[in-house]
Phi, psi and omega in degrees: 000297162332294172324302177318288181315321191275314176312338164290301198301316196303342177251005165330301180292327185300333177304118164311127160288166186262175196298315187309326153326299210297326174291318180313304176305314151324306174281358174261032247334049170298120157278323194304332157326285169359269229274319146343278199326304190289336205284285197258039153257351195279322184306304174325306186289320186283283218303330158305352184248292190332313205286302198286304185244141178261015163248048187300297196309299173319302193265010159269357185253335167321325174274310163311326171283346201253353171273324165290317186280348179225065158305313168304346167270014185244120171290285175207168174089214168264136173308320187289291204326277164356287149316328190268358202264358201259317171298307178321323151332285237262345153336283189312271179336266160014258249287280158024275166288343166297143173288141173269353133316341188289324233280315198300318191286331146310328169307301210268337175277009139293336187251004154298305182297307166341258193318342180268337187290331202308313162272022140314317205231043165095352204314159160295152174318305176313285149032272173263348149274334164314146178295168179299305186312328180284318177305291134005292173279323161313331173277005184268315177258005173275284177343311174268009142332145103353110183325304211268298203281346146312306185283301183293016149293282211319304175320317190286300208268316169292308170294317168096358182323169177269159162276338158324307179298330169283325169311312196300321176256352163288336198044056177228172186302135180318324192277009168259330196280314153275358157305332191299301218289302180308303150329326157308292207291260184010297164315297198298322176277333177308306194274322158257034171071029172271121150252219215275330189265343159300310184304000000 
């Protein structure tokens, strides 16, 4: 009987807290939370910025600061979602404040960077076997999406969001959200000469 018990408690500490811990711990000022948190949303969050803005570094540590300062407002649901309507902001605010010169020559050296980051930031198995050369070109043609079907690819794959979740911060109908993606997806396997067991 003693055994049965300790053996329960022994795999207890091994349970990951959840993000709603962490925040809560966070507002108590845990760096250890922080640091939780950053561990596991930031790959996401960078290849997802990389993918979008080419000043991804300025708004990823911008989105964290500004995430940290209004911890208190996340409650419930998903953190990520959460984070991401916060990066979008500072996305927006960026754009905002950018010179338009800049935009074109920075465009292309995102998208450089994109294909050089990818296995940096976590990729699938599929992924890390793909050629460099390959990458390269999907991300040239996720760049050349449609602005709406960009953003819910990006959302999906980078972020890793639900579409429910994505209607919610796009503020569009769930069935938009997934057309956009299939539509995306369609494209993408079209131009890059993929079907389906490729996919």
């Amino acid at each position: 009987m003693g055994y049965g018990t300790s053996r329960t408690r022994s795999t207890t500490p091994q349970e990951q807290p959840g993000d709603l811990e962490l925040a809560k711990a966070l507002r108590k000022g845990s760096q250890e939370a922080a640091d939780q948190l950053v561990a596991r949303h930031g790959g996401a969050l960078m290849a997802y910025l990389k993918a979008k803005s080419p000043e991804a570094e300025d708004i990823y540590q911008e989105t964290w600061l500004r995430a940290i300062r209004r911890i208190g407002s996340f409650k419930y649901g998903s953190f990520r979602a959460w984070l991401t309507v916060i990066a979008r902001n500072c996305m927006i605010d960026q754009h905002r404040r950018r010179r338009p010169d800049v935009s074109l020559d920075a465009r292309d050296e995102a998208g450089n960077s994109l294909g050089d980051r990818l296995p940096d930031t976590g990729p699938t198995a599929g992924a890390r076997l793909a050629g460099k050369e390959l990458q390269q070109r999907i991300a040239e043609r996720v760049a050349a999406l449609p602005p709406d079907q960009q953003e819910v690819f990006l959302l999906r794959t980078q972020q890793e969001l639900r579409f429910a979740e994505i209607a919610k911060i796009l503020g569009i109908p769930l069935n938009t959200a997934l057309g956009r993606m299939h539509y995306a997806v369609t494209r993408l396997r079209r131009e890059l000469g993929m079907n389906d067991e490729d996919a």
